[in-house]
NUSE-344421 format. One record per residue: residue in three letters; x negated, y negated, z of N, C-alpha, C in turn. Coordinates in steps of 0.001 Angstrom, whole numbers, padded with zeros to 6 digits, always signed. Each point is the difference from the previous one (the first is absolute). Last residue first. Layout:
BEGIN
ALAXYZXYZXYZ/...
//
This chain:
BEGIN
UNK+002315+015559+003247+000038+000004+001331-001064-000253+000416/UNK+002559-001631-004238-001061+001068+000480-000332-000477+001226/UNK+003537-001836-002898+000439+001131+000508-001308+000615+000690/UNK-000687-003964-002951+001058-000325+001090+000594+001083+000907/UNK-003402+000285-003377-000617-000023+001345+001124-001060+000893/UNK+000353+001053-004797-000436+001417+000847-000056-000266+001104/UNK+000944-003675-003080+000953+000366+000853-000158+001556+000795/UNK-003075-002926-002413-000035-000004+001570+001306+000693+000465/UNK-002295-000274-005079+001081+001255+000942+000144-000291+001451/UNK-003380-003385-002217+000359+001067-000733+000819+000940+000766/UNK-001536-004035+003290-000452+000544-001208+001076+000784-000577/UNK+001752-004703+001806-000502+001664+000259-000753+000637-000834/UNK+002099-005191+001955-001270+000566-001179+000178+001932+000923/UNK+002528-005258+000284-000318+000955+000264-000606+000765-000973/UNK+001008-005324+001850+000319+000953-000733-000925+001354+000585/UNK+002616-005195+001427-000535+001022+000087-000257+001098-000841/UNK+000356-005765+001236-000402+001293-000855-000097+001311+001014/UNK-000039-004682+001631+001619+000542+000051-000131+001606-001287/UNK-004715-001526+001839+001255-001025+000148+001296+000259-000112/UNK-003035+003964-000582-000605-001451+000177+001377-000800-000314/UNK-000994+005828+000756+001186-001441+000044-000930-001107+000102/UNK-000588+005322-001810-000888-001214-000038+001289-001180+000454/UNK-000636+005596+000442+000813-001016-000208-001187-001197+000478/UNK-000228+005706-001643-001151-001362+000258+001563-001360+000035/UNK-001474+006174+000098+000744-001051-000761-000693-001757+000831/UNK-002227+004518+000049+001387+000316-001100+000784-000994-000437/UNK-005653+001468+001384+001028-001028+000142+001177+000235-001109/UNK-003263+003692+002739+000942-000796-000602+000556-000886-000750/UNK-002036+002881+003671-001193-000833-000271+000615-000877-001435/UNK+002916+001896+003176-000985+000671+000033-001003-001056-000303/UNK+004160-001799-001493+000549+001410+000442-001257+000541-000044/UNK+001490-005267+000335-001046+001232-000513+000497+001619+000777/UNK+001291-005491-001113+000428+000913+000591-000848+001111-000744/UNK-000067-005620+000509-000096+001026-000204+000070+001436+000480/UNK+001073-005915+000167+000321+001222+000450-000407+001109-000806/UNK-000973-005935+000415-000057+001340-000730+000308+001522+001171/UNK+000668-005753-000480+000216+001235+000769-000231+001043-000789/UNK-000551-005946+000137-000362+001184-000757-000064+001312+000595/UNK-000349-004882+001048+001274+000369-000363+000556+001446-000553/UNK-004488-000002+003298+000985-001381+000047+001441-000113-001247/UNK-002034+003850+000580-001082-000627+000092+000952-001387-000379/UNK+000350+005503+001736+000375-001536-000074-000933-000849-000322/UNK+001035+005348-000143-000860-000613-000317+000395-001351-000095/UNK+001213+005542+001143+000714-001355+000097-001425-001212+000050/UNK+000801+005802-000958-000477-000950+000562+000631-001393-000329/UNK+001166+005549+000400+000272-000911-000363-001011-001316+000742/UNK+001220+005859-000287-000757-000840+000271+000596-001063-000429/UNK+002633+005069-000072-000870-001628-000746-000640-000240+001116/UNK+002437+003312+000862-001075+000635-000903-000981-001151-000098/UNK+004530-000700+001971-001642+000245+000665-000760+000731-000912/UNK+004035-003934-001753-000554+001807-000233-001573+000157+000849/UNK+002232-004121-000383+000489+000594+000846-000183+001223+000071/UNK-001078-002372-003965-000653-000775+001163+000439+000579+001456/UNK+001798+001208-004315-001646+000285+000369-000289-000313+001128/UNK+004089-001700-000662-000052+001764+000108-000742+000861+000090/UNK+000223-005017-001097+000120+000242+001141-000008+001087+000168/UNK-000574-000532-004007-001150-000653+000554+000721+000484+001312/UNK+003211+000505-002413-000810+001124-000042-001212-000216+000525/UNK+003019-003276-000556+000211+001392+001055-000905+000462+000055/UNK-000353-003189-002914-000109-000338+001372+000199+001375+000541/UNK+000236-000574-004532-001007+000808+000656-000103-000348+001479/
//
């Protein structure tokens, strides 16, 4: 799902926020009011989270 996180994440439709808290990075991506997808990296971890069908909103303008 990396890509595709990145693909959201580069899509101007999107939005995206970035959240540090000392080892701990949260990224969320919102399309409007939204939330579609979500990367969590703490320490050498990374994982990913989309809602239900995010793949609609890899093509929406």
């Amino acid at each position: 799902m990396k890509t595709e996180f990145e693909n959201l994440q580069k899509n101007d439709a999107h939005s995206y926020d970035v959240d540090t808290n000392s080892d701990k990075q949260v990224v969320k991506i919102y399309c409007g009011e939204v939330l579609i997808a979500k990367k969590i990296k703490q320490k050498k971890s990374i994982r990913y989270f989309g809602v239900r069908d995010y793949q609609k909103y890899l093509n929406s303008v």
